[in-house]
C-alpha positions as CSV (number, residue, x, y, z in Angstrom):
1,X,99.3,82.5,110.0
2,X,99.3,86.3,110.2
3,X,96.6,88.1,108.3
4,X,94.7,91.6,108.9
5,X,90.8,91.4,110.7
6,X,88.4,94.1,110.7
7,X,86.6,94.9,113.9
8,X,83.7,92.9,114.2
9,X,81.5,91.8,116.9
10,X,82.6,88.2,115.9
11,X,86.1,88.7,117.4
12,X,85.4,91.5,120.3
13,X,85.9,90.2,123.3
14,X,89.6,89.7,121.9
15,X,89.8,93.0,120.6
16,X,88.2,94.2,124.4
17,X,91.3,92.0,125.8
18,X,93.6,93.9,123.2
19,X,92.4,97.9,123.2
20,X,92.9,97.9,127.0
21,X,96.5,96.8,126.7
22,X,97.1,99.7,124.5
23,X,97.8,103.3,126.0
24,X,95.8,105.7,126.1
25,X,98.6,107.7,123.8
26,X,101.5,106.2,122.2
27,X,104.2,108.1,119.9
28,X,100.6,110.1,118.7
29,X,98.2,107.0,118.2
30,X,95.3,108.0,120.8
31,X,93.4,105.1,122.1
32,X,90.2,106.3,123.3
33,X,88.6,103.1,124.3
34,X,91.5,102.3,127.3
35,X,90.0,101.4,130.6
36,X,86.1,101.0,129.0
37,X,84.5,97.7,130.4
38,X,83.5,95.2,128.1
39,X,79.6,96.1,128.2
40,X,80.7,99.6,127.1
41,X,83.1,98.3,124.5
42,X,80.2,96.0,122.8
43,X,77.6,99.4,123.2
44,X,79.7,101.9,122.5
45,X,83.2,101.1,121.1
46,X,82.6,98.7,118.7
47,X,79.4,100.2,117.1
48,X,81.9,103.3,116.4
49,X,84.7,101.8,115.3
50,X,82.5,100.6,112.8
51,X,80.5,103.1,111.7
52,X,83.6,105.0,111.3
53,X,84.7,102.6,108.6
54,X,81.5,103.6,106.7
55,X,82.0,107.2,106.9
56,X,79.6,107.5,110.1
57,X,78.9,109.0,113.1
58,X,82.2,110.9,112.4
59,X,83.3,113.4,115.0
60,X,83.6,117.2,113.1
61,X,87.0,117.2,111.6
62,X,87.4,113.3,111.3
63,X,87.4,111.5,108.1
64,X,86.5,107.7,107.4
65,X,88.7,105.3,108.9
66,X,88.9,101.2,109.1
67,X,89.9,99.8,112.3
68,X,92.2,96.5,112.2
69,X,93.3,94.1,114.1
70,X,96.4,92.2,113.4
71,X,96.1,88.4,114.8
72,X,98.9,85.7,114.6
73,X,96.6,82.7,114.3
74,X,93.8,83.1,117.0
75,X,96.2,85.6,119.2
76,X,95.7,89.2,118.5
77,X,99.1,91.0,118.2
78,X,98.5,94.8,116.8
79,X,96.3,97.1,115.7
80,X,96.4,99.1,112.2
81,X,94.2,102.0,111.6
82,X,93.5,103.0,107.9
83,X,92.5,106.6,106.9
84,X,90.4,106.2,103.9
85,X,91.8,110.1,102.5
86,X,93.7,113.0,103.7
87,X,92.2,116.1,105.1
88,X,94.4,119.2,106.2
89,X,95.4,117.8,109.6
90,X,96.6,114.9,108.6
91,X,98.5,115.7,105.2
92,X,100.9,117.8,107.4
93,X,100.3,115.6,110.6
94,X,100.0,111.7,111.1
95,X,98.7,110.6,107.6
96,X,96.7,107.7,106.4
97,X,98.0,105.0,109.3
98,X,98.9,104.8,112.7
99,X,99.3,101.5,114.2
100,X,100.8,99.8,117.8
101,X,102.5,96.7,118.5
102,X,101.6,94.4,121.9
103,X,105.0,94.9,123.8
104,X,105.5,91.7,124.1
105,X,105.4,91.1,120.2
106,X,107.6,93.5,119.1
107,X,110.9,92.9,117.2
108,X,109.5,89.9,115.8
109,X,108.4,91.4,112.5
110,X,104.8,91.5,113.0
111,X,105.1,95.9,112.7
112,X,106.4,94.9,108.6
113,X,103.7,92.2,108.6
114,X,100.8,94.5,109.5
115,X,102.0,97.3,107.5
116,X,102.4,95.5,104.5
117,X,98.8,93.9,104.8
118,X,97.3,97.4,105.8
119,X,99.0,98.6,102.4
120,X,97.1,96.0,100.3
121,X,94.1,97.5,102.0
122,X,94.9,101.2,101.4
123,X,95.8,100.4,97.2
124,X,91.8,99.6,97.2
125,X,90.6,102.5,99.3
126,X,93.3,105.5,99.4
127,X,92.7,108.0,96.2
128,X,96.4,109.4,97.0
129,X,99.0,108.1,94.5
130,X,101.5,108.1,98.0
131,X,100.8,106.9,101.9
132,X,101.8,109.1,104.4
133,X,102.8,108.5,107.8
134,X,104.8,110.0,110.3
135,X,106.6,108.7,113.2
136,X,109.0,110.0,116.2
137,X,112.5,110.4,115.8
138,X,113.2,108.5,118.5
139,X,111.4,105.4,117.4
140,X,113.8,103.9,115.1
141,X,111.8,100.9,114.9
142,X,108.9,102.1,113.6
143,X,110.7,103.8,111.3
144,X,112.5,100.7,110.0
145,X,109.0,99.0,109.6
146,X,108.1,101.7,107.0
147,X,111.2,101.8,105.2
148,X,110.7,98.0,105.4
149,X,107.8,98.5,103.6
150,X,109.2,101.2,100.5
151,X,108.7,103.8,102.3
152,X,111.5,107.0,102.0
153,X,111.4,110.0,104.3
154,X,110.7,113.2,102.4
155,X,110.6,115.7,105.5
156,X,111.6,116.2,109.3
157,X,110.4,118.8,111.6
158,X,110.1,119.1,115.6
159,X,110.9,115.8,116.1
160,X,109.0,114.2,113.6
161,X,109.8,112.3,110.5
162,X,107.5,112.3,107.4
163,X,107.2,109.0,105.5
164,X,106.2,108.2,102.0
165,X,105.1,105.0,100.7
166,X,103.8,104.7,96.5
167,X,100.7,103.5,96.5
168,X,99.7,102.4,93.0
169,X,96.2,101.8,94.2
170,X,92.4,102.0,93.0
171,X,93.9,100.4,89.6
172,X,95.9,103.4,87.9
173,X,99.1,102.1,87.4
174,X,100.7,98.8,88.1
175,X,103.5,97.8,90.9
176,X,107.0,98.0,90.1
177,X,107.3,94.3,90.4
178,X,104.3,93.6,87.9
179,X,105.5,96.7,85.9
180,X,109.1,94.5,85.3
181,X,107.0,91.4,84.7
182,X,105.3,93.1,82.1
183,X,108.0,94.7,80.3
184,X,110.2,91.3,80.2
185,X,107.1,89.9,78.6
186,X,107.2,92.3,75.8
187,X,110.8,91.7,75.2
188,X,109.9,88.2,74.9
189,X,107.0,89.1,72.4
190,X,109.1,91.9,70.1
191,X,112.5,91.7,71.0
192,X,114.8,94.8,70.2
193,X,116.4,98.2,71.9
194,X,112.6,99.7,73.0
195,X,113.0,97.8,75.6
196,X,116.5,99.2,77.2
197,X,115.0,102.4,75.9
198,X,112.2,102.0,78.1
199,X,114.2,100.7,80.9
200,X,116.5,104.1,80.4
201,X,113.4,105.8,80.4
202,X,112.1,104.5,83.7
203,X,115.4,105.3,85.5
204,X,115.2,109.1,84.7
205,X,111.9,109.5,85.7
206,X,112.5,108.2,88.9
207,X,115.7,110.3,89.4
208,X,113.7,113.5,88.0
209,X,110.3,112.5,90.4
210,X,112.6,112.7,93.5
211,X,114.1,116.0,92.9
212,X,110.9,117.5,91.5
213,X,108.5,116.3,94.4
214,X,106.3,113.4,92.5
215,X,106.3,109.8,93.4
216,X,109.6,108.3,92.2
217,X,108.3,104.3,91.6
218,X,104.7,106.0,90.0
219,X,107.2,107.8,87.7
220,X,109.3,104.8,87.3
221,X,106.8,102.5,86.5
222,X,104.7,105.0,83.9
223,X,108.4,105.5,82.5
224,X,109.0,101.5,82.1
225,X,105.6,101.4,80.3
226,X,105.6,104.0,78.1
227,X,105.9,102.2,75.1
228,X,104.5,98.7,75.8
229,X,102.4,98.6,73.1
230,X,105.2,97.7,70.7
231,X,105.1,94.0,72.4
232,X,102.7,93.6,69.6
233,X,105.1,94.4,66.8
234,X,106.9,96.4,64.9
235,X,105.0,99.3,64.9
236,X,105.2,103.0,64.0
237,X,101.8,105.3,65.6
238,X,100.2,102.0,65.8
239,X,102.3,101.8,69.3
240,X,99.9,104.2,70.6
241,X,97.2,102.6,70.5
242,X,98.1,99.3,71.1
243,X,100.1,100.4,74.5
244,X,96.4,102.5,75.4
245,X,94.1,99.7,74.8
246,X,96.7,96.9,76.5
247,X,97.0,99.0,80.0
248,X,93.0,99.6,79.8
249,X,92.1,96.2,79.6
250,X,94.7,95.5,82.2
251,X,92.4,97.9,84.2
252,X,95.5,100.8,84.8
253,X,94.4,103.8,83.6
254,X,97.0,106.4,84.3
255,X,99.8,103.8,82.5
256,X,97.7,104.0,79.4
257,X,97.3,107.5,79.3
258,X,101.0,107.6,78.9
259,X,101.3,105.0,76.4
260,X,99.1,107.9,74.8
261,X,100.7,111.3,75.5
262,X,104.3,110.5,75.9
263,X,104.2,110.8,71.6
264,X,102.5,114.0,71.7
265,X,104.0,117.0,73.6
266,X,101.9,119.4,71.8
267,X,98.6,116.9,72.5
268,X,98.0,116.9,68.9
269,X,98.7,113.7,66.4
270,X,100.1,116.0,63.7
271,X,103.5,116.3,65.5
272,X,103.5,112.7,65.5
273,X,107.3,111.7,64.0
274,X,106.8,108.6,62.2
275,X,104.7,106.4,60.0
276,X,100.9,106.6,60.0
277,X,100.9,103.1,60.2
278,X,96.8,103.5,62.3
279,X,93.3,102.0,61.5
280,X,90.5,104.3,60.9
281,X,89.8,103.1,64.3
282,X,92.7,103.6,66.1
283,X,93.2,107.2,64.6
284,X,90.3,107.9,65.8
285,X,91.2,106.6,69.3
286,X,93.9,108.3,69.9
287,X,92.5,111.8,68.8
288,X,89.7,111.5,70.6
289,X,91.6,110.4,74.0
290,X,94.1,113.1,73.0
291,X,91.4,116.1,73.0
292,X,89.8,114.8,76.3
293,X,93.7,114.9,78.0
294,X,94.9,117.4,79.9
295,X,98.4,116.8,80.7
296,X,99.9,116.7,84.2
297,X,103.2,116.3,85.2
298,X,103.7,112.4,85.0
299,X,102.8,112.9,81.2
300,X,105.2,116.1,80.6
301,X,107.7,114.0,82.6
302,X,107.8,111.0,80.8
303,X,107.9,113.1,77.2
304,X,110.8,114.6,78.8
305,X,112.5,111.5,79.5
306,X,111.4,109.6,75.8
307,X,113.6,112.7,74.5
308,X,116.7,111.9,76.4
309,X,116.4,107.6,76.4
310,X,118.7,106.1,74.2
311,X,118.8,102.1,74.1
312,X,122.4,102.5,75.4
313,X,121.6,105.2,78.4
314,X,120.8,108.5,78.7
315,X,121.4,110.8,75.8
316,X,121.8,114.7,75.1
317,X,118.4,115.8,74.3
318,X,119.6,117.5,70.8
319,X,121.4,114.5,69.8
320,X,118.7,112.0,70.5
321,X,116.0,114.1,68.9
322,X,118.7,114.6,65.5
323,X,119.1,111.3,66.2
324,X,115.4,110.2,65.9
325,X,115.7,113.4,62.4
326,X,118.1,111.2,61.2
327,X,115.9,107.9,61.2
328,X,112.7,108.9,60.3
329,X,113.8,112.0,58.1
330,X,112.0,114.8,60.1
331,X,111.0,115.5,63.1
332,X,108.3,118.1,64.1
333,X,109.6,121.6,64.5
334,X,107.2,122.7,67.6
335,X,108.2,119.0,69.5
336,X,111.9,119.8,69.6
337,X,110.5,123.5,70.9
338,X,108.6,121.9,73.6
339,X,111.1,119.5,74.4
340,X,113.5,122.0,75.2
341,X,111.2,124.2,77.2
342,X,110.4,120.6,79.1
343,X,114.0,120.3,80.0
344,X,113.6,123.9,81.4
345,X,110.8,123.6,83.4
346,X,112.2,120.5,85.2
347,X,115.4,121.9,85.7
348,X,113.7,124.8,87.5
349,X,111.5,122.6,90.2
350,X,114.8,120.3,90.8
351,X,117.1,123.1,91.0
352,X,119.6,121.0,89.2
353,X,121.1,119.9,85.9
354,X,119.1,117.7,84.1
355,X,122.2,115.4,83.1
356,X,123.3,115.5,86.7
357,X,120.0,114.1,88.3
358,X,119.6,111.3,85.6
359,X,123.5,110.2,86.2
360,X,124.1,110.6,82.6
361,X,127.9,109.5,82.2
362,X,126.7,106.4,85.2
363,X,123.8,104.7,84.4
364,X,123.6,102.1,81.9
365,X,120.6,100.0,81.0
């Protein structure tokens, strides 16, 4: 059984056996403790490994940071260190984890093991919506473990390759996998085309994120979700609400503040197009949670997207918003304003056609 340990005094005269095969620097992962005797581990070592988990005793310049060992039953195999947040240094240097592999363990898949369970550990500590690592050009291996784990590499420089993994962590938006899972289940609920809408939806904000420097699977998922709240029927604003309160109780709050602003590019329920089909309650919800907003770009992308998602793929933006005109009878002179000026801005930070980056004439839901 192969499962993640945190360095405890329990476990450390393993861990002593294990730091002193490690280097004292390998492809940038400094071991200080190589060479220490076991008395000075247990005194010295240990005590700081963790207090630095904490947040004490930190060196100037140091943030938090969890040591780990990996073990493979009662046999310690690696050791994953976890960042708890990014400070200057390490947003343009070695990021949130470093980790080695006992040579005799390697290419046995215990580098994707630990990196996976280090993962699970950074989605309950780590603020950032990405990971970031970094490893050596000339460690292929170590690179594979990352991509293993969804990572893509967004940079290179002297050498170096910059890694980054989504990290839908501290509860604001759900996996891609459990994302799916929910979506299918609204299908099942309130069958009908929101759902290859949604799907369509999903796809360009994931083409969009990667061009435009946001987290492609955040933007994915946030895209897929947009309009969950209509697995509770066959509603008009009432989607709104019920897609807000769904994701809350779920416990993700940046998927519910979607389900909330993707309907309002102007932020204001007036430029709603559709039927007021609301509570007293629930109009009151969404104007309050409206006025409290203040958009970033994962809500101006995903309005961007609802204006070009068709149930059938992607659409022109005029002819899906004269197409949305044509159903309801209007549609809100200052959204089809801002909706153009979103297709603007995005084009700008992607350098690229809008139409070209979605895959307009390709993709298919």
């Amino acid at each position: 059984m192969i499962f993640l340990k945190q360095a405890q005094a329990q476990c450390s005269l393993k861990e002593w056996e294990f730091v002193q095969k490690m280097p004292v620097d390998e492809n940038g992962l400094t071991n200080p403790y190589h060479g220490i005797s076991y008395e000075g581990f247990l005194e010295t070592a240990l005590p700081e490994m963790m207090a630095f988990a904490e947040g004490k005793q930190l060196p100037d310049g140091y943030v938090p940071e969890t040591f780990f060992f990996l073990w493979d039953n009662d046999m310690i195999v690696g050791q994953f260190r976890l960042r708890h947040y990014l400070c200057e240094s390490l947003s343009t240097g070695a990021g949130h984890i470093g980790y080695f592999i006992a040579n005799n363990c390697r290419g046995k898949g215990y580098g994707t093991a630990g990196l996976r369970l280090t993962l699970e550990e950074a989605h309950r500590i780590v603020p950032d919506e990405e990971i970031y690592l970094r490893v050596n050009e000339d460690n292929p291996a170590s690179l594979h473990v990352m991509l293993n784990n969804g990572g893509r590499v967004v940079a290179e420089h002297n050498g170096k390759l910059f890694v980054r993994i989504p990290n839908p962590g501290k509860g604001r938006y759900p996996s891609k996998t459990e994302a799916k899972s929910l979506l299918s289940d609204g299908g099942k609920c309130n069958p009908g085309p929101w759902i290859n809408h949604s799907k369509t939806a999903a796809h360009c904000a994931e083409k969009i994120a990667l061009y435009s420097g946001l987290c492609p699977e955040k933007a994915y998922v946030l895209g897929l979700l947009h309009d969950i709240g209509r697995k509770f029927g066959k509603r008009h604003l009432g989607h709104v609400s019920d897609g807000y309160s769904y994701m809350m109780e779920l416990g993700y709050p940046d998927a519910a503040r979607i389900c909330l602003t993707h309907s309002f590019n102007e932020m204001q329920i007036e430029g709603y197009v559709g039927n007021f089909d609301t509570t007293e309650a629930e109009t009151t919800l969404i104007r309050t949670k409206l006025k409290e907003t203040k958009p970033d770009d994962y809500d101006l992308l995903i309005q961007l997207c609802d204006a070009i998602s068709g149930s059938d793929g992607v659409m022109d933006i005029l002819d899906r918003m004269n197409d949305v005109k044509r159903r309801y009878g209007h549609y809100d002179q200052n959204k089809w304003n801002r909706n153009l000026e979103l297709k603007t801005l995005f084009e700008r930070r992607m350098k690229l056609d809008l139409y070209a980056a979605v895959e307009k004439d390709q993709f298919h839901p």
